[in-house]
VOGU-3710 file (C-alpha; in Angstrom, 3 decimals, decimal comma):
1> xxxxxxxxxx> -8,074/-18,841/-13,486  -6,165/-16,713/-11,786  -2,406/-17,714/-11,088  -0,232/-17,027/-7,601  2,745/-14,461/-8,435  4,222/-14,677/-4,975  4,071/-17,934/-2,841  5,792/-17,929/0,437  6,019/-20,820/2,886  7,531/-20,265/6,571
11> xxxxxxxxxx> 9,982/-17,544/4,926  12,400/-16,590/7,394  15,167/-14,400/7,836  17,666/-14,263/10,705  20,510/-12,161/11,450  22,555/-13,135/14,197  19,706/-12,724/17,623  17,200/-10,745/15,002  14,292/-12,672/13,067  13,706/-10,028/10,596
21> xxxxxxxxxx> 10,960/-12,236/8,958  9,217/-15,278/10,986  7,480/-17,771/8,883  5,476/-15,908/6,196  2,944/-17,746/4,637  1,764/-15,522/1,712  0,201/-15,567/-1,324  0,086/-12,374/-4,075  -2,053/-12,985/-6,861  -1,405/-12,248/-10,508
31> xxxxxxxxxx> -2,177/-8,767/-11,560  -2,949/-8,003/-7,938  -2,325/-4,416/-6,583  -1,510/-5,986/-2,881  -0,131/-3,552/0,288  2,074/-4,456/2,465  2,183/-2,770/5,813  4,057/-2,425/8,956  6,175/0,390/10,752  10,188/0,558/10,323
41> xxxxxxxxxx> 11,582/-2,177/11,208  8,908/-4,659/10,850  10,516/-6,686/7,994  9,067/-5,213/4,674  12,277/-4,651/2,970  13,918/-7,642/4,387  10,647/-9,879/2,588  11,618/-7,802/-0,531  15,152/-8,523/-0,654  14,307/-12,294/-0,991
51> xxxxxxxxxx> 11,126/-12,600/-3,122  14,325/-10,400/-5,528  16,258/-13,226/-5,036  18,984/-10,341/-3,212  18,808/-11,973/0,037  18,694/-15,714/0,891  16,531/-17,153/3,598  17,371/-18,701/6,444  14,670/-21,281/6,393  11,306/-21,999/3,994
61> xxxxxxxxxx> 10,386/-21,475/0,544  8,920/-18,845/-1,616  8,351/-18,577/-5,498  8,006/-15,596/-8,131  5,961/-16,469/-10,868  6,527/-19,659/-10,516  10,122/-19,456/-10,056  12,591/-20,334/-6,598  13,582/-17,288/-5,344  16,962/-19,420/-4,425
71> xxxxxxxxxx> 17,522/-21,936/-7,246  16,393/-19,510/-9,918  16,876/-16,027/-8,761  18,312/-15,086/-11,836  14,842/-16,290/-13,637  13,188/-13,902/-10,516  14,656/-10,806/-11,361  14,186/-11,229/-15,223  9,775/-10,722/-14,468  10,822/-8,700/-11,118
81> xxxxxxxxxx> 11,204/-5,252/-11,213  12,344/-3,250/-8,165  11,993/0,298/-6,661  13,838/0,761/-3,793  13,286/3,240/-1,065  16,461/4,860/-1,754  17,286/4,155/-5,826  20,334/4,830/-7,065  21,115/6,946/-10,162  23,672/8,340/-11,858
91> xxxxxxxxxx> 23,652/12,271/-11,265  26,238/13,217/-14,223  23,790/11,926/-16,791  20,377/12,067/-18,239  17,362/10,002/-18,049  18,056/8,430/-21,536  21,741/7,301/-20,604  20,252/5,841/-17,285  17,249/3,974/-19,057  19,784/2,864/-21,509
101> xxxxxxxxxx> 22,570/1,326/-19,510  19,929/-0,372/-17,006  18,448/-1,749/-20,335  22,235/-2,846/-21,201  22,265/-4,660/-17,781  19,101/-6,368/-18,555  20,455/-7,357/-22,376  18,168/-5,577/-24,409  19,249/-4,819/-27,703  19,700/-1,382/-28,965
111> xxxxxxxxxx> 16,453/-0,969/-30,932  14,557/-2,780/-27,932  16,134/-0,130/-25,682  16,083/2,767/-27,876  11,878/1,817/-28,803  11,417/1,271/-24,860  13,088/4,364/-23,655  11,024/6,342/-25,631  7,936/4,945/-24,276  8,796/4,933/-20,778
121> xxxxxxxxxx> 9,728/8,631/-20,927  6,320/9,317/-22,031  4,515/6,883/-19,909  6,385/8,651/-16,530  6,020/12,111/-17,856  10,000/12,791/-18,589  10,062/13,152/-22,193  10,626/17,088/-21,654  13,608/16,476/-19,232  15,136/13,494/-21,268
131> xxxxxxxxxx> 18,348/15,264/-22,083  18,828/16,929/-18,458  21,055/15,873/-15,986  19,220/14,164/-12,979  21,760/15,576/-10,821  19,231/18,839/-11,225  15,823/16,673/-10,442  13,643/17,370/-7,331  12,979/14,012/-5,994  9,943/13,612/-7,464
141> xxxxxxxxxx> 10,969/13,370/-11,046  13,792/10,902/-9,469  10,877/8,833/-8,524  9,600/8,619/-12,164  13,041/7,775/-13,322  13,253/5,315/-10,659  9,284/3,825/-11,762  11,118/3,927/-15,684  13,891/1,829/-14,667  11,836/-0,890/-12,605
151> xxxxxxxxxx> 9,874/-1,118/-15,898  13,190/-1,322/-18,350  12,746/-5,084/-19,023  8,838/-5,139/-19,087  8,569/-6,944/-15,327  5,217/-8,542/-14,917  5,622/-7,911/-11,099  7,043/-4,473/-9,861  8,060/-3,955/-5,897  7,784/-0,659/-4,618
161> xxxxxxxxxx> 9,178/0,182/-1,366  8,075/3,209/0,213  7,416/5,625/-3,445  6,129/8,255/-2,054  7,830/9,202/1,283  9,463/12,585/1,079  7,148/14,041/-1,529  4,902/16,595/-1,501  1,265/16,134/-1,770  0,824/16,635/-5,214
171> xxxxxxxxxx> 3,503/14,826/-6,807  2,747/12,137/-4,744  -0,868/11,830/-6,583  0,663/11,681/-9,107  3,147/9,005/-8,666  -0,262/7,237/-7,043  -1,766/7,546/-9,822  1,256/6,502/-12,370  0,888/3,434/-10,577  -2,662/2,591/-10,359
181> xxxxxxxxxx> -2,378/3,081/-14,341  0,037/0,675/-14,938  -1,950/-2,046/-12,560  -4,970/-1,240/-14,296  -3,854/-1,053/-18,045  -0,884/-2,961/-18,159  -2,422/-5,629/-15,668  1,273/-5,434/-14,027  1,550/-6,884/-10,183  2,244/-4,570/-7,939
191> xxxxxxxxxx> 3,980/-5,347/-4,465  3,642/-1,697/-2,269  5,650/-2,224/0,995  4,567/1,105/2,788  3,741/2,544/6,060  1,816/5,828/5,026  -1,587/4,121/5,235  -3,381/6,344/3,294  -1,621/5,313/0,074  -2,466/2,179/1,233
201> xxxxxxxxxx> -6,184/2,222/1,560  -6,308/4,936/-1,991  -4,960/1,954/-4,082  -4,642/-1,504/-2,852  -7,204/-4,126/-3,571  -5,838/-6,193/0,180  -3,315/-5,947/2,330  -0,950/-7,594/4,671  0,185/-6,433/8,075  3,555/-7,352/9,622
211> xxxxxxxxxx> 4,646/-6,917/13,084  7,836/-7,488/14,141  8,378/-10,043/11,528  5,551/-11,778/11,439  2,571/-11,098/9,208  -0,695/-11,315/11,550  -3,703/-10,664/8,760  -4,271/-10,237/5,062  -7,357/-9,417/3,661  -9,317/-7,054/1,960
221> xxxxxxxxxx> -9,705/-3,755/3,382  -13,606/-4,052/3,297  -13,551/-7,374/5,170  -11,389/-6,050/7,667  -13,652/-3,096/8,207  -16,451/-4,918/8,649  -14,560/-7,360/11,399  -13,617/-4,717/13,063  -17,236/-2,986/12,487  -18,341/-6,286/14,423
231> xxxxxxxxxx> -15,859/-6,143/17,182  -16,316/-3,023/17,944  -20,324/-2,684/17,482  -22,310/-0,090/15,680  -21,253/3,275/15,110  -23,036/6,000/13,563  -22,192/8,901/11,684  -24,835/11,941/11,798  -24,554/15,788/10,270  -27,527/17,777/12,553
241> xxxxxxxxxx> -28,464/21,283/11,346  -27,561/21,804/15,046  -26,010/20,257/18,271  -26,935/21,404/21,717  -25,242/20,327/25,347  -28,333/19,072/26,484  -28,873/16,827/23,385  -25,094/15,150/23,301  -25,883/14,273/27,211  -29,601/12,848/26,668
251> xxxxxxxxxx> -27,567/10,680/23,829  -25,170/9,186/25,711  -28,574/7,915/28,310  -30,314/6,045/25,380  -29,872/2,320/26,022  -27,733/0,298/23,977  -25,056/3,865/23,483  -21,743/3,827/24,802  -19,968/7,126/23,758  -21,038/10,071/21,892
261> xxxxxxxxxx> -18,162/12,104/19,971  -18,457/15,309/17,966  -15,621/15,835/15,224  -16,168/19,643/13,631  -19,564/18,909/12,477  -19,590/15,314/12,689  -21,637/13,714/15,749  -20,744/10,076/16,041  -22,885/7,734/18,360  -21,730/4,486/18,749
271> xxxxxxxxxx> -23,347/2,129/20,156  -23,433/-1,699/21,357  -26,395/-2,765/19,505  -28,528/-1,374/16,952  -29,954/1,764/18,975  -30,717/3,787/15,532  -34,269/4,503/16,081  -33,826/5,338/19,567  -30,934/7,805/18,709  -32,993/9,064/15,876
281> xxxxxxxxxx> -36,158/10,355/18,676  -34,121/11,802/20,252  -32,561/13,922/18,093  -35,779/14,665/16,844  -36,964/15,681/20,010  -34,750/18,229/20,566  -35,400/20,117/17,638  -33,244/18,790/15,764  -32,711/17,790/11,987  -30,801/14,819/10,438
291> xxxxxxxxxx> -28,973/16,522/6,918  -27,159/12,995/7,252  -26,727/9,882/8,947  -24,620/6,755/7,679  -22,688/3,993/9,319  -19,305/4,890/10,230  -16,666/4,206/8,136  -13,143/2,782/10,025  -9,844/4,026/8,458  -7,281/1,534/7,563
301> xxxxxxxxxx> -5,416/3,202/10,565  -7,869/1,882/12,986  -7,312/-1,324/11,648  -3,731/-1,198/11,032  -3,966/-0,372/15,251  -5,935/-3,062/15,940  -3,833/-6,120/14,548  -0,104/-4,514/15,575  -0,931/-3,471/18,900  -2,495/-7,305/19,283
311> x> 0,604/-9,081/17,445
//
């Protein structure tokens, strides 16, 4: 049976006239790869800071693998691993003498740190650099030192706030993918606080959406596609071998259609019912041919729209 590694109940953070969080009610399960979305501002790092046991709430409860975030934050940040948005490191030395005084921090011995340095270099790709000074790192390689040190003390839950903002496209696959490994292999949590929502939707098994403190939906991303599939009634994607004027404006007459877009190549019909077949004719009977025609897929940025516009 699978076990909660984050309970929250009516978690709440004020400061001053601002409720940075608002009653969360959440649950993250055990090995989970959960995302956790929202624009600046919305309270992500603020929920971070006290599932760390950094920040204490102004009102409710939460738990960390089983542990009070309050009365046992020191048990919380001994399975919690955190990288920040902005990690810290010290420039004048290397990778090594970083890994090794966060594992001094953590009280690992020397042959625990020494055996797990070695392995996390390799595991994050820095075994090449492990005697450079990280004053001389692009950010990227940062980030891997940053992943390294989150992992030090062998966390079985890892928060990541925002680990791939500022990078370039490539490196940021591959920190993507650094991750996903560890989820998948290592069967580590992973918490991804994030609002580039096409990391989101490459890696996270469900999601939660916060709005100005308060979280208004988690779910899967496929359920949520399909609610808002159901809202917002069929939609069609077609590739023709060809598109006239005359056929785009007989489509948008067929009962049942409401719009007719054309992306590039792309036609997309969408409709208020099922019109398929009747879509389909008339395609055909302009000449037409169908190389392919699918439901329409929405983007997590659709739905991300959808439930913070209506918070």
């Amino acid at each position: 049976m699978v076990e909660p590694m984050i309970e929250t109940r009516e978690l709440t953070k004020i400061y001053g006239d601002l409720t940075a969080v608002d009653g969360l009610n959440l649950t993250v399960n055990e090995g989970e790869f959960f995302g956790f979305m929202g624009p600046n501002g919305a309270g992500k790092t603020t929920t971070i800071l006290m599932l760390m046991g950094l920040s204490v709430p102004s009102q409710g409860t939460a738990t960390v693998g089983g542990y009070d975030i309050v009365q046992e934050s020191k048990e919380v940040r001994k399975i919690a691993g955190q990288l920040p948005e902005f990690a810290g490191y010290y420039e004048d030395l290397t990778p090594r003498q970083n890994l090794d005084y966060v594992g001094q921090l953590n009280g690992l011995s020397r042959t625990e740190r020494e055996e797990r340095i070695a392995d996390l270099l390799e595991d994050v790709g820095l075994t090449e650099w492990k005697d450079m000074k990280v004053e001389k790192f692009s950010r990227g390689m940062k980030q891997r030192l940053g992943i390294a040190q989150a992992l030090i003390k062998r966390p079985k839950l890892v928060f990541f706030d925002e680990p791939t903002i500022g990078l370039d496209p490539a490196v940021t696959k591959e920190i993507r993918d650094m991750i996903l490994r560890l989820n998948r292999e290592q069967g580590l949590t992973v918490f991804l606080s994030s609002h580039l929502l096409h990391e989101v939707q490459l890696t996270c098994s469900r999601v939660g959406i916060i709005s100005r403190g308060r979280l208004v939906v988690t779910d899967t991303i496929e359920n949520l596609t399909n609610k808002l599939g159901g809202e917002v009634g069929e939609s069609i994607e077609f590739k023709l071998h060809k598109t006239t004027p005359e056929l785009l404006e007989e489509l948008e007459t067929v009962e049942g259609v409401t719009s007719v877009t054309q992306e590039n190549d792309r036609l997309y019909v969408h409709m208020e019912r099922d019109s398929t077949m009747e879509v389909s004719q008339t395609i055909f009977k302009h000449g037409a041919l169908i190389l392919l025609m699918k439901p329409r897929e929405h983007t997590l940025e659709e739905i991300f729209m959808k439930y913070y516009q209506g918070a």
